[in-house]
C-alpha positions, 0 to 999 in steps of 0.5 A, a space after each residue: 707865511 702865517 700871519 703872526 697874529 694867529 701862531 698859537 703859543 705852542 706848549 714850550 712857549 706857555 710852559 716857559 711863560 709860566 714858569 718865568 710868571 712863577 719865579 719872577 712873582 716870587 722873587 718880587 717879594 723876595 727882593 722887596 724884602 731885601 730891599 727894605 732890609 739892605 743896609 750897603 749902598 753898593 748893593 742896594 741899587 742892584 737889588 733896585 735894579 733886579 726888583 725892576 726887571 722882575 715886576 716888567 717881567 711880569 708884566 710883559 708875561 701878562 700881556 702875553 697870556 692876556 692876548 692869547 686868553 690864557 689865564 694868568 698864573 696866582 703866583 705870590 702876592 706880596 700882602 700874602 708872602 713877605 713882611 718887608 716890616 720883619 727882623 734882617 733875616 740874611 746879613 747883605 754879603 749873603 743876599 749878594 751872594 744868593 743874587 750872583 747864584 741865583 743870576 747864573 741860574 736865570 741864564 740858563 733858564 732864559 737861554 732855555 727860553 730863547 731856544 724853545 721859542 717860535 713865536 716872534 714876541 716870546 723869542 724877543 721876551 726871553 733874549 731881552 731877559 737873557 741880554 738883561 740877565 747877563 749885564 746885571 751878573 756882570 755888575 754883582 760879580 764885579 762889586 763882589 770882586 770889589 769887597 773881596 767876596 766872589 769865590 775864584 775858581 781854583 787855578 790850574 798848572 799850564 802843560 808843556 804840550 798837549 797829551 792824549 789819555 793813554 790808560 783806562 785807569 783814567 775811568 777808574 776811580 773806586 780802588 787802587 790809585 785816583 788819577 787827579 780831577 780834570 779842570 771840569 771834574 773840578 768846576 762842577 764840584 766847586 759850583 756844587 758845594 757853593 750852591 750847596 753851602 747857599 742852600 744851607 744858609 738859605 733853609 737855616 734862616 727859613 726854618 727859623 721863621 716856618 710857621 708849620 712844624 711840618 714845614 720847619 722840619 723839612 726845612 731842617 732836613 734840607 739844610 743838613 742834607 745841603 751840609 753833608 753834600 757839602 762834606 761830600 763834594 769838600 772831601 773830594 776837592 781835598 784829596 787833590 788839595 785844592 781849596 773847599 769854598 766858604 759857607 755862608 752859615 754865619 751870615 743868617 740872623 737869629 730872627 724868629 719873625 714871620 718873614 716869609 709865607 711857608 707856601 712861599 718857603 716850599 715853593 723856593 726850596 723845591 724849585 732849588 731841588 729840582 735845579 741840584 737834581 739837573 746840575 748833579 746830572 750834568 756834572 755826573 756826564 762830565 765826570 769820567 772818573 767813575 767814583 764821581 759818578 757813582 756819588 752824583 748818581 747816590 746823592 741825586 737819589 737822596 734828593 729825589 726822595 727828598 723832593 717828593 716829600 716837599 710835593 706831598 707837603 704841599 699838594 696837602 696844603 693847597 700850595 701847589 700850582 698846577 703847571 700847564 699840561 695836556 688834556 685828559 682825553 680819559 677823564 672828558 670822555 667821563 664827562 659825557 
């Protein structure tokens, strides 16, 4: 067997590894500021908690890169992106919210991890961020279970027996009669519209405070863009009647202040397009009703084209951090 020491991190591995040094430097200053503006007690220890788990995050990545003399990704620097001395941009509920959202999207990124990894310390990194992932989710959903603030799935009526489909009409969905959405349909559009009504909120209180009007614009459009998928994926829950979840738009302040580097805010925005683009996918192939699929597939279209013009924006301003790729076997020759 081959010693340890001397498997190379395959392109997974440094791929997964450096996504996570990325995400994990950002929320850092993230948390730094939402730690320093908190002002529930409930909630300050878990926003500790998860300032914690990042920075030996990172620490542990870089040890990683170090012993493979891979070079340590740039990342954010928190005397660069964050002023923790800035206004409350976000009200506690809101950043409580936005932890919740964001732990369920970490398990799935650390589950990914813990799937590509061979290598014996990276496997362990990733399925100890995945235990500790999955421990602190469980603490934010029960406090805010306690303050009467977590978004309960709509219930469903219990059948008498099991029932196969015994029409094709339950395919159809564009003319005539719509059967009623199925127990995922549902879960999909309701995880939609919150991470939807999130952005919403989120982009609101970053565009206040961009400092580039290009960057202030972008995020404008992104917030109307995160609203109307709101209406869309809302007015499709309505047609069952079963309840729309609540926005979260009140909960940002009128602050203007530099809080947040724009570097900072394109980085975060992208990264959550990119992660509306693969949940719309996955909802669309659990969606058998065709008219569903028809939406998802025109909405993912909207924020592509959306996403391409974040890259532009920050490729300009020498924001964008190249990701670990292959050679370019074409251009070495050219160096010859």
């Amino acid at each position: 067997m081959e010693p340890e020491k001397d498997v190379k991190l395959t392109s997974a591995e440094i791929t997964q590894l450096w996504t996570a040094y990325m995400n994990e430097s950002a929320n850092i200053c993230q948390f730094q500021y939402f730690l320093a503006k908190v002002e529930d007690k409930e909630i300050r220890p878990i926003i500790q908690h998860v300032l914690e788990l990042a920075q030996s995050h990172i620490n542990k990545i870089t040890e990683i890169f170090n012993k493979e003399n891979y070079p340590i990704p740039y990342g954010f620097k928190m005397e660069e992106d964050v002023d923790i001395t800035a206004p409350r941009l976000y009200a506690d509920t809101l950043i409580l919210n936005y932890l919740h959202t964001m732990g369920g999207i970490v398990i799935q990124a650390y589950g990914l991890g813990v799937q590509l990894a061979v290598r014996a310390d990276v496997y362990s990194f990733f399925a100890e961020c995945l235990q500790q992932a999955t421990e602190t989710l469980r603490e934010i959903r029960e406090l805010m279970l306690s303050k009467g603030i977590f978004i309960r799935m709509p219930n469903l009526p219990i059948p008498e027996s099991y029932d196969f489909v015994k029409n094709k009409s339950f395919l159809s969905g564009y003319f005539g009669e719509r059967r009623p959405l199925t127990g995922t349909e549902i879960t999909n559009l309701n995880l939609n519209f919150q991470r939807n009504a999130l952005g919403a909120a989120v982009m609101i209180g970053f565009s206040q405070v961009a400092k580039s009007k290009e960057v202030r614009q972008f995020l404008v459009r992104g917030k109307e863009i995160a609203q109307k998928h709101c209406e869309v994926f809302g007015s499709i829950l309505h047609e069952d009647d079963i309840p729309v979840p609540m926005t979260w738009n009140t909960e940002v302040t009128d602050s203007t202040a530099f809080t947040f580097s724009d570097k900072f805010m394109m980085f975060l925005t992208t990264a959550l397009i990119a992660l509306s683009v693969g949940f719309y996918g996955t909802s669309m192939s659990m969606s058998p009703r065709r008219d569903l699929g028809t939406q998802y597939g025109r909405l993912s279209g909207e924020i592509l084209k959306f996403a391409e013009t974040g890259a532009k924006i920050m490729i300009k301003n020498g924001w964008m951090e190249e990701p670990p790729r292959a050679l370019d076997r074409d251009e070495l020759a050219k160096k010859k």
